[in-house]
TORVO-963724 format. One line per 3 residues: number of its first residue (from 0); for each residue z, y, x of C-alpha. Coordinates in pm, whole numbers, plus 32768, in hexadecimal, padded with zeros to 4 digits. Example, Ala and Ser with C-alpha at 12.3 -4.5 7.8 and 13.67 -1.06 7.14 Angstrom:
residues 2
0	830C,7E3E,84CE  82CA,7F96,8557
***
This chain:
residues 576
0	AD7C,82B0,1275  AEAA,8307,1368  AE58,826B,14D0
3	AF55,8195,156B  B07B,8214,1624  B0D9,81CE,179D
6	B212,822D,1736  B2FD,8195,164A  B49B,8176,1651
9	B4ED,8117,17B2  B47E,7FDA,184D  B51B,7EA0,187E
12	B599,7E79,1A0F  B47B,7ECB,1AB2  B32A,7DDB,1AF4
15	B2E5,7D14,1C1E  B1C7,7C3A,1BC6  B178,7B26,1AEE
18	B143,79C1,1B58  B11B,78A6,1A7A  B208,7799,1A8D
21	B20B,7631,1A0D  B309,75A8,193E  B3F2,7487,19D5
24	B43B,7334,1955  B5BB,7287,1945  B656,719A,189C
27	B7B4,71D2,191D  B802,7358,1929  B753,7495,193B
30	B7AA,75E0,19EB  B6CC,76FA,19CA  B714,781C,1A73
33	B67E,799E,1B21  B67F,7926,1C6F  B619,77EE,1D31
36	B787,77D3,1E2D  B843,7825,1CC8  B789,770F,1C15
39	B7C0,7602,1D39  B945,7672,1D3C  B934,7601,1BE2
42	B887,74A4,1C0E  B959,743D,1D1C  BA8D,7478,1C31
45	BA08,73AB,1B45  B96F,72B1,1C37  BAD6,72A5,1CC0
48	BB6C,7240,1B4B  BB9F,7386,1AD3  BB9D,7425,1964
51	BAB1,7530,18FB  BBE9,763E,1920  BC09,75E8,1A91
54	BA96,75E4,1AD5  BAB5,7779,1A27  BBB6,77C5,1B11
57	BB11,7762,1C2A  B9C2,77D7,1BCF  BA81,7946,1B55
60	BB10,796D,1CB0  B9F9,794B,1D50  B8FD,7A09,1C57
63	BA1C,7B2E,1CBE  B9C3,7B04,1E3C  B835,7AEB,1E43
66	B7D6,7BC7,1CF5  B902,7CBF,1CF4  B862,7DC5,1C44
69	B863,7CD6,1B16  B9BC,7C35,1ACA  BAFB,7BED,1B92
72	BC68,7BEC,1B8D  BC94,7D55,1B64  BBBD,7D46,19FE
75	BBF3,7C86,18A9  BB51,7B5A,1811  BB04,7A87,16BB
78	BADB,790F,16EE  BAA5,7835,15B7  BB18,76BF,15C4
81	BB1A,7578,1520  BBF6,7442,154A  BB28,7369,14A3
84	BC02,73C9,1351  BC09,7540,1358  BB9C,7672,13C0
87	BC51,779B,142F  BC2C,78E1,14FE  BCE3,796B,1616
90	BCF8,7ACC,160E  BCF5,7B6C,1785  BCAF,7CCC,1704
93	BD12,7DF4,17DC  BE12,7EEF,1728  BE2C,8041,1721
96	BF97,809E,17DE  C0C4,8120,172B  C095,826F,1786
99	BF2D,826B,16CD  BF16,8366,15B5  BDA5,8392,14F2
102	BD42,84B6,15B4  BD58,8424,1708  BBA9,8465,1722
105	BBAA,85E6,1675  BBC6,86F7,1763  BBB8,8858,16CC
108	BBA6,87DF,155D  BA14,870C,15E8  B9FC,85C3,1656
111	B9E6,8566,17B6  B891,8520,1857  B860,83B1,1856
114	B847,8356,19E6  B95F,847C,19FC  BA5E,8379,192E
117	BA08,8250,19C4  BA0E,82C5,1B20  BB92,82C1,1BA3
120	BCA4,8244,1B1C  BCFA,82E7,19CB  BBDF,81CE,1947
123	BCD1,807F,19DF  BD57,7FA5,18D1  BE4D,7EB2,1915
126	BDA2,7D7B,19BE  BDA2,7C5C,18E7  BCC0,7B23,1959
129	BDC9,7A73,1A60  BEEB,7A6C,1955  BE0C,79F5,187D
132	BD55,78E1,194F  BEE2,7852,19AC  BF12,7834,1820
135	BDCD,7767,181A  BE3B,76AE,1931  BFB8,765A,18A8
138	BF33,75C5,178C  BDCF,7521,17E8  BDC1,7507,194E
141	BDD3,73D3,1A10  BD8E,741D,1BA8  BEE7,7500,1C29
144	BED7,767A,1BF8  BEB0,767F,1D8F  BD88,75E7,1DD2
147	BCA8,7681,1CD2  BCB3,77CD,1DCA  BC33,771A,1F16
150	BAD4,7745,1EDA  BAEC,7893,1EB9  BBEF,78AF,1FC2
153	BB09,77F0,20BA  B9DA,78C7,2088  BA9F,79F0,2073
156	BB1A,79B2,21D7  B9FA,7924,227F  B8F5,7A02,21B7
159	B7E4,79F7,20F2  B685,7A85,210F  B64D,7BAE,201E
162	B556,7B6A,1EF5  B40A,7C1C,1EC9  B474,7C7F,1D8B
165	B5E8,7CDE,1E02  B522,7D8E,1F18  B428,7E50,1E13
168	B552,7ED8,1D3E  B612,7F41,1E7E  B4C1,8063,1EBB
171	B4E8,80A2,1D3E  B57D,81E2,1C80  B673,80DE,1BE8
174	B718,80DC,1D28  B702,823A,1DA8  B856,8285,1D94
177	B8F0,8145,1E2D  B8C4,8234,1F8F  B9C4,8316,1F11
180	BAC7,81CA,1F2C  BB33,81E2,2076  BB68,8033,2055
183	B9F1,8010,1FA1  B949,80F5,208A  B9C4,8015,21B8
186	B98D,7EB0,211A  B832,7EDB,2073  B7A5,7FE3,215E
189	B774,8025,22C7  B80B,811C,2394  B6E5,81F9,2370
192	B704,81C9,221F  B5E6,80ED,21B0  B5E2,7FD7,209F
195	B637,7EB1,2152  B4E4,7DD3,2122  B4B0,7C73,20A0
198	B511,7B51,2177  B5F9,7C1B,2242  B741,7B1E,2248
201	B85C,7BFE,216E  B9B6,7B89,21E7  BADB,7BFF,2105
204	BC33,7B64,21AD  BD0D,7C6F,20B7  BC9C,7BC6,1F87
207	BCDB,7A66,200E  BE3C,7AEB,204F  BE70,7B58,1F02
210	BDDC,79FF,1E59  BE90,7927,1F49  BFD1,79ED,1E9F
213	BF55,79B7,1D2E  BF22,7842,1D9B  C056,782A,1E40
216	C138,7922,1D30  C058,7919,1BFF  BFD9,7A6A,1B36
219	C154,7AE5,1BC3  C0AF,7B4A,1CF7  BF99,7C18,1C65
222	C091,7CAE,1B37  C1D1,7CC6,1C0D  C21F,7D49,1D6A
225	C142,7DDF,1E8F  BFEF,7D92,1DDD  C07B,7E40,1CB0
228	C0E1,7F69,1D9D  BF67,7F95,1E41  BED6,7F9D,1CF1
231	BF9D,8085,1C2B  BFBA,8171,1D60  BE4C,8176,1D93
234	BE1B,81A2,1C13  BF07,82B7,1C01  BEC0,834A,1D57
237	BD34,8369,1D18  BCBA,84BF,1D6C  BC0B,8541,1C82
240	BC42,8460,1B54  BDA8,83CD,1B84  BE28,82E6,1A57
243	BF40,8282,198E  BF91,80FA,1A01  C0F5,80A0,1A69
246	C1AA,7F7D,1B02  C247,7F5D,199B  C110,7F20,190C
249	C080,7E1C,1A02  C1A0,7D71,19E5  C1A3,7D89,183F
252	C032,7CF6,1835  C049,7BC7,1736  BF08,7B16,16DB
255	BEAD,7AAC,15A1  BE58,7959,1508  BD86,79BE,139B
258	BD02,78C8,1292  BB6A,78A9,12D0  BAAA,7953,1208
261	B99D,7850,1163  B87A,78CA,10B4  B7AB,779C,0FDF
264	B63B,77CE,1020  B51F,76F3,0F63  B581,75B3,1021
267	B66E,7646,1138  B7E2,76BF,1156  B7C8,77C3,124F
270	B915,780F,12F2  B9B5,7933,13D7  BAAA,7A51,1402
273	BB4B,7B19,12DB  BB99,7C9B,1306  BBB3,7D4A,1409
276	BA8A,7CB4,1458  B959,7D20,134D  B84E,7C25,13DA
279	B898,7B08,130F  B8CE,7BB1,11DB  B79D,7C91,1216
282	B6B8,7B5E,1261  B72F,7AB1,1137  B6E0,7BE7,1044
285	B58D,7BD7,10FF  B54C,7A7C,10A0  B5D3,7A78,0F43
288	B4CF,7BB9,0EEC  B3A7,7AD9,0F93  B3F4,79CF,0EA5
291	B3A4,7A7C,0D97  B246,7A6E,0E17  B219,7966,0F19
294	B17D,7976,1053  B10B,77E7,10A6  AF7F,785D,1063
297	AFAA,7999,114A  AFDA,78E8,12AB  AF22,7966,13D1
300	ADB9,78F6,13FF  AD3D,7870,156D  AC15,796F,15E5
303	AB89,797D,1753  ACCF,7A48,17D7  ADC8,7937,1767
306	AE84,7972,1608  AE54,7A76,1539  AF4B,7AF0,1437
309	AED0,7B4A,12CF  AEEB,7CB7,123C  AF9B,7C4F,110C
312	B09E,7B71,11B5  B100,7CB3,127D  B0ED,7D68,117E
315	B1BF,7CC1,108C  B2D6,7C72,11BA  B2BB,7DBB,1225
318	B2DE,7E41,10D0  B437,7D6B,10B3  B4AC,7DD7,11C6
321	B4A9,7F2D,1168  B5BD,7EE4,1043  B676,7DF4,10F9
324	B6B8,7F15,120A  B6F5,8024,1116  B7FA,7F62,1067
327	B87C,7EE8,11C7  B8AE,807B,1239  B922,80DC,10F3
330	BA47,7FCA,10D8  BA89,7ED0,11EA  BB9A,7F3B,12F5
333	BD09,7E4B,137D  BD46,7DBA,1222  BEBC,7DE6,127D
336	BE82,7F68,127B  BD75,7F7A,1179  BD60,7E77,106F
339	BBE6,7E0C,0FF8  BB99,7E69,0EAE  BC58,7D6E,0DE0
342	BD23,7D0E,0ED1  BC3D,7BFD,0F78  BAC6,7BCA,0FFF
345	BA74,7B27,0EB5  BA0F,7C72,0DEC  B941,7CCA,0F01
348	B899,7B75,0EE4  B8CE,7B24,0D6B  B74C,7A99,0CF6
351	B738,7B8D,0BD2  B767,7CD4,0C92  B69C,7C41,0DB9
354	B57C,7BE0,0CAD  B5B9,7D7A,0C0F  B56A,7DE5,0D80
357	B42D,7D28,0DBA  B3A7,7DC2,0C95  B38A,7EC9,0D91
360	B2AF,7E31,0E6C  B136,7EAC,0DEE  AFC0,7E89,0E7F
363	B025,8004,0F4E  B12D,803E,1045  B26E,80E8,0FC1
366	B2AD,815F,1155  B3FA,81B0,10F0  B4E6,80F4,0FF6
369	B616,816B,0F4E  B742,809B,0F5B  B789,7FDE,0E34
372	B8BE,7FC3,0D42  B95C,7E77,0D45  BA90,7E2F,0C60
375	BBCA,7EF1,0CD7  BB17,7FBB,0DC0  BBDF,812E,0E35
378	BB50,825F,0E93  BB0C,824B,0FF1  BA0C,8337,10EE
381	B901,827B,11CA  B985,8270,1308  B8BE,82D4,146B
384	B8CE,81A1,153D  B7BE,8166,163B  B82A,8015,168A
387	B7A6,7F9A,17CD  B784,7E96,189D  B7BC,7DFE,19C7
390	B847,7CC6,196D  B806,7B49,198A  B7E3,79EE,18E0
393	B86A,787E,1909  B80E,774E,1848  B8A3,7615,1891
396	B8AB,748A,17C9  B97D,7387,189C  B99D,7204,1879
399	BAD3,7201,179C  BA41,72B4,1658  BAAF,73FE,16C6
402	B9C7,752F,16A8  B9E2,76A2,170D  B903,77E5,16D3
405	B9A7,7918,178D  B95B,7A9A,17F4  B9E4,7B3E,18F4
408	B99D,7CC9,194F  BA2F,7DCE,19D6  B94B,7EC1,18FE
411	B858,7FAD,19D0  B79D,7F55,1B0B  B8D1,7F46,1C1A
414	B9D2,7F91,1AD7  BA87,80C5,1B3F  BA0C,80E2,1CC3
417	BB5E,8078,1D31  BBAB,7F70,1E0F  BCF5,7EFE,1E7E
420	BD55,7DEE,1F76  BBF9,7D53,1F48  BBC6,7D74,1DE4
423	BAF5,7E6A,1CED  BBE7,7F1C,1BBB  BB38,7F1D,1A61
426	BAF2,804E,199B  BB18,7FAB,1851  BBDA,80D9,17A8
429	BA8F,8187,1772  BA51,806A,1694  BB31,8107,1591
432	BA60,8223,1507  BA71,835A,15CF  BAC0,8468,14A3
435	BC18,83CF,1394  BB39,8477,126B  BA0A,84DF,11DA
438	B9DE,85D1,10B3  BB5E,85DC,1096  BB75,8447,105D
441	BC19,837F,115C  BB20,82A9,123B  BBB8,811C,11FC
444	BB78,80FF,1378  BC46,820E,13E4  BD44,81D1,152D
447	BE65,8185,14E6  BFA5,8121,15CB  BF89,7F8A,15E6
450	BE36,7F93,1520  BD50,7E95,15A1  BBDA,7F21,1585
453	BAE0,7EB4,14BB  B9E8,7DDA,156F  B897,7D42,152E
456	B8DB,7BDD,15FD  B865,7ABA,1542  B8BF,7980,15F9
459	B82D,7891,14E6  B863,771B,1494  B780,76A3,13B4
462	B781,7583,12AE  B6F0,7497,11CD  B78D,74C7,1066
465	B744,735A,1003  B7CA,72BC,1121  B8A0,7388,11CD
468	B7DF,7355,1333  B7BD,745D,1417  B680,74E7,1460
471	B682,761A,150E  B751,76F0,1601  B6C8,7838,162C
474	B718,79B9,168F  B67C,7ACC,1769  B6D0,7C01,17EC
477	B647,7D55,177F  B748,7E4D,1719  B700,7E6F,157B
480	B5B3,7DD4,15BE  B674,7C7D,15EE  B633,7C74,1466
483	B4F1,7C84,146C  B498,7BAB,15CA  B598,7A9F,14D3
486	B4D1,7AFA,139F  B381,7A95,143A  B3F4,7930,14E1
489	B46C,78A5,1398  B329,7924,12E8  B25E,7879,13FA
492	B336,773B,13FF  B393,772C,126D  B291,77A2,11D7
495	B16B,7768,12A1  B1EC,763B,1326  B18A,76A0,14AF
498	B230,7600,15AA  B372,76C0,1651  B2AA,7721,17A3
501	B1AE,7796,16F2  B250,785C,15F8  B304,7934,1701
504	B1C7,7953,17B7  B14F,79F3,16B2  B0ED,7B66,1670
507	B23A,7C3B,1649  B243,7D13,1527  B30F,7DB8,1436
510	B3B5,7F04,138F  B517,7F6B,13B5  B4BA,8049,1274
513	B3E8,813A,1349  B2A4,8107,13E2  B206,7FC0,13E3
516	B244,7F38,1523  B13E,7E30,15E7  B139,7DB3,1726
519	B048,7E6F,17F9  AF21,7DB0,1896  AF70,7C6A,17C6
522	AF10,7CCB,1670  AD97,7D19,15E5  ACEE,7E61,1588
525	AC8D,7DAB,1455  AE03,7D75,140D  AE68,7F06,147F
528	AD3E,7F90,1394  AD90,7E95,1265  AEFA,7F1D,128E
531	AE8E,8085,129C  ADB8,8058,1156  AEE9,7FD4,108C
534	AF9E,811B,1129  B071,8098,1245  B0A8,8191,136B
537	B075,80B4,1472  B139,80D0,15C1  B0BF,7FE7,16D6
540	B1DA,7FAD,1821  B255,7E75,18DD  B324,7D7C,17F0
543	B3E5,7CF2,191D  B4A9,7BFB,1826  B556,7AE8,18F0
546	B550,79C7,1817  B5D5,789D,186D  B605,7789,17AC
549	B623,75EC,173D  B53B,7548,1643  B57A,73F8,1599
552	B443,7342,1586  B3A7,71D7,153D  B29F,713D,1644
555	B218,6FF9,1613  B330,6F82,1556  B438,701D,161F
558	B506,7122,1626  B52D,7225,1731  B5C8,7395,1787
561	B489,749B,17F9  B530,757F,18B6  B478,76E5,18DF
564	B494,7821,196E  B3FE,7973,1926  B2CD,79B2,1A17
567	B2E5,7B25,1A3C  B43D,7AD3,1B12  B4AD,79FE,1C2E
570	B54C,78FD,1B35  B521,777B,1B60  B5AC,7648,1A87
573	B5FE,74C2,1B23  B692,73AA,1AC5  B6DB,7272,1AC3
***
């Protein structure tokens, strides 16, 4: 039997311990967030009468401030929401600038080396989270624009003490080139050029400047003006990697509102974001497959070390996930570029082809899948997108019925390595797959000028099908392994009927249609060596997911919101 791997596709942002967490109790509202200060931002928004849109912008600005290499202003975002009538998405995606063509990562006729693309600023897309977040805000906010950024204003300004995890990832090789940014180098280091360490009190006046603008101006003063100047001179200045960005496309940037894509599952109507993003989609093919064959007499058995998953549940999950991805990398890309086959998610997720693919799934691994052949499918390459993180996730209910599940990133650990005026740039163009073709065939997610890149957020809202409650709001972050961190809470939660703490607690695991992927030091050999005899190549590394999210639940009689957050990060939930 093959041993199991170390090494698998590259790791989620990196580890910095696990530490179990309870779930919280509220009647009222519910934030759940990655960091304690952006959590409390959050409550006191909502304490203070505010909607669950306000309580994001608040706890976005200051997620930006104390876990920058995650998410901020100068990245893109998702966020799913419901009125208490509908759902729809807000699409923050970054965009590739006008000046784009496909072969902006070939050099020579090859592909450039990963780190070598992201690095710099040939790998900056457009920014699109604050444009976004004032669209929310028009239309379902209820404190003024201004006062959502004090928080983060405040603690900008006065400091706040650097994280342990923050702190970790500063000495890691995710950051090694932030140095090389004359602006990085002097915020998160010291003069002699050490990682600042945790607890030291990090002070950032420059951003405060720049929010106090946005609050003042709106996203005007980020897309428009002296802001706009910095960052598209230090994008096209960089160097060794200088990019493409222009004032002209800052000030272009137009975010999206998309139908939700709703997938019906058993008793639930799972909803989230349509292409560009591939998580929901993905995670509904996952689910439909598993239905052929369901899962409810698989769940995870208590033993002496806690929960312990079951070799056949993994298997049969992992085995899904193998198709879902292949059809994901074969087809999925900015629908407004690349149309899904059909036309529409639906032939992707049409019962009959789903129920042709799980005929796949046998007693042995396949370890690879082919991609499928859904009704008015093209010919199209697979394309090479590594996808990964560092990114971030919000949940939020509040009093009034309202409800939002978003994810914010600004791709790898410290994006691009950039900062300007207080901020970190994304480098979500090496989203878009690094080669336009394979075996002559052009790659669906190819870069394009204006192209939005095909992500894997999934910023879920979940519901009962009967009733039309709201049960669930739920996302991670991960890079492509969002899909499978996703994949594994709704098992837990809808088919093995575990509570939402617990079900993020558990094991990670998963297959992004190469090795089978478990979290390393939280799973069994019992469950590595059943794997290996049904032929899985196991690959054990850190699952550093991020979950947060907001469970619906009954207790003596009542009603209540569990809030929860993931316990491999520094996430908390509250409420009221």
């Amino acid at each position: 039997m093959p041993a199991a791997s170390e090494q698998g596709r590259p790791a989620p942002e990196g580890p910095s311990g696990f530490a179990e967490k309870p779930g919280r109790l509220a009647k009222r509202f519910m934030v759940a967030a990655a960091h304690p200060l952006a959590t409390r931002a959050g409550y006191d928004v909502l304490s203070a009468g505010g909607s669950a849109v306000d309580a994001a912008i608040a706890v976005q600005m200051v997620l930006n401030l104390v876990e920058p290499q995650s998410s901020g202003i100068g990245g893109g975002a998702f966020l799913t929401h419901y009125d208490g009538r509908r759902v729809e998405v807000f699409d923050g995606r970054e965009t590739a600038p006008r000046a784009a063509s496909a072969d902006l990562f070939m050099q020579h006729g090859r592909p450039m080396a990963f780190m070598d693309a992201v690095v710099g600023g040939r790998s900056v897309g457009v920014p699109g989270l604050v444009s976004m977040l004032e669209l929310c805000h028009r239309e379902h906010g209820r404190v003024p624009w201004q006062q959502l950024f004090q928080p983060a204003i405040e603690l900008a300004e006065r400091g706040f003490p650097i994280s342990a995890r923050l702190a970790t990832l500063l000495r890691s090789s995710d950051a090694r080139s932030l140095r090389d940014d004359p602006d990085a180098r002097a915020y998160f280091y010291t003069p002699e050029g050490s990682a600042k360490t945790a607890h030291t009190l990090l002070k950032n006046p420059e951003f405060a400047t720049v929010l106090r603008q946005i609050a003042e101006r709106g996203s005007a003063a980020l897309y428009r003006g002296a802001v706009a100047r910095d960052l598209v001179a230090k994008v096209r200045r960089h160097p060794r990697n200088p990019g493409l960005l222009t004032e002209a496309d800052l000030a272009g940037y137009q975010p999206k509102r998309r139908d939700a894509l709703c997938v019906d599952s058993q008793l639930w109507r799972i909803c989230g974001p349509p292409p560009p993003s591939s998580g929901t989609l993905a995670i509904g093919q996952i689910l439909g497959m598993l239905e052929q064959r369901p899962l409810q007499a698989l769940g995870p058995v208590r033993r002496s070390g806690g929960l312990e998953l079951s070799v056949e549940a993994v298997h049969r999950v992992t085995e899904a996930e193998r198709l879902a991805f292949a059809d994901r990398d074969r087809y999925v890309a900015d629908p407004d570029f690349v149309p899904l086959p059909g036309g529409s998610p639906r032939a992707l997720l049409d019962p009959v082809y789903l129920a042709k693919r799980a005929q796949l799934i046998g007693e042995r691994s396949m370890g690879h899948a082919s991609p499928g052949n859904p009704a008015g499918s093209g010919a199209l390459g697979d394309g090479r997108t590594p996808e990964l993180p560092s990114t971030s996730h919000v949940s939020i209910v509040d009093p009034y019925g309202n409800a939002l599940s978003m994810t914010s990133t600004i791709e790898h650990g410290f994006g691009a390595q950039i900062m300007v005026r207080g901020f970190l740039l994304n480098n979500e163009l090496t989203d878009f797959s690094l080669t336009p073709t394979e075996h002559g065939l052009p790659v669906a997610n190819r870069v394009e000028a204006n192209k939005r890149p095909r992500s894997s957020m999934a910023p879920l809202l979940v519901f009962r099908r009967d009733s039309g409650e709201l049960v669930l709001s739920v996302g991670s972050p991960g890079g492509s392994a969002i899909i499978n961190y996703v994949t594994k809470v709704l098992v837990a939660t809808m088919a093995w009927s575990l509570d939402l703490q617990t079900a993020i607690a558990l094991p990670n695991f998963g297959s992004r249609n190469g090795p089978t992927e478990l979290e390393t030091g939280r799973v069994s050999e019992r469950l590595v060596r059943g794997l290996e005899a049904k032929g899985h190549i196991v690959s054990l590394g850190p699952q550093t997911s991020g979950l947060q999210g907001i469970q619906r639940i009954w207790r003596g009689g009542q009603a209540f919101w569990l809030g929860c957050a993931d316990p491999r990060r520094d996430g908390l939930a509250l409420g009221e």
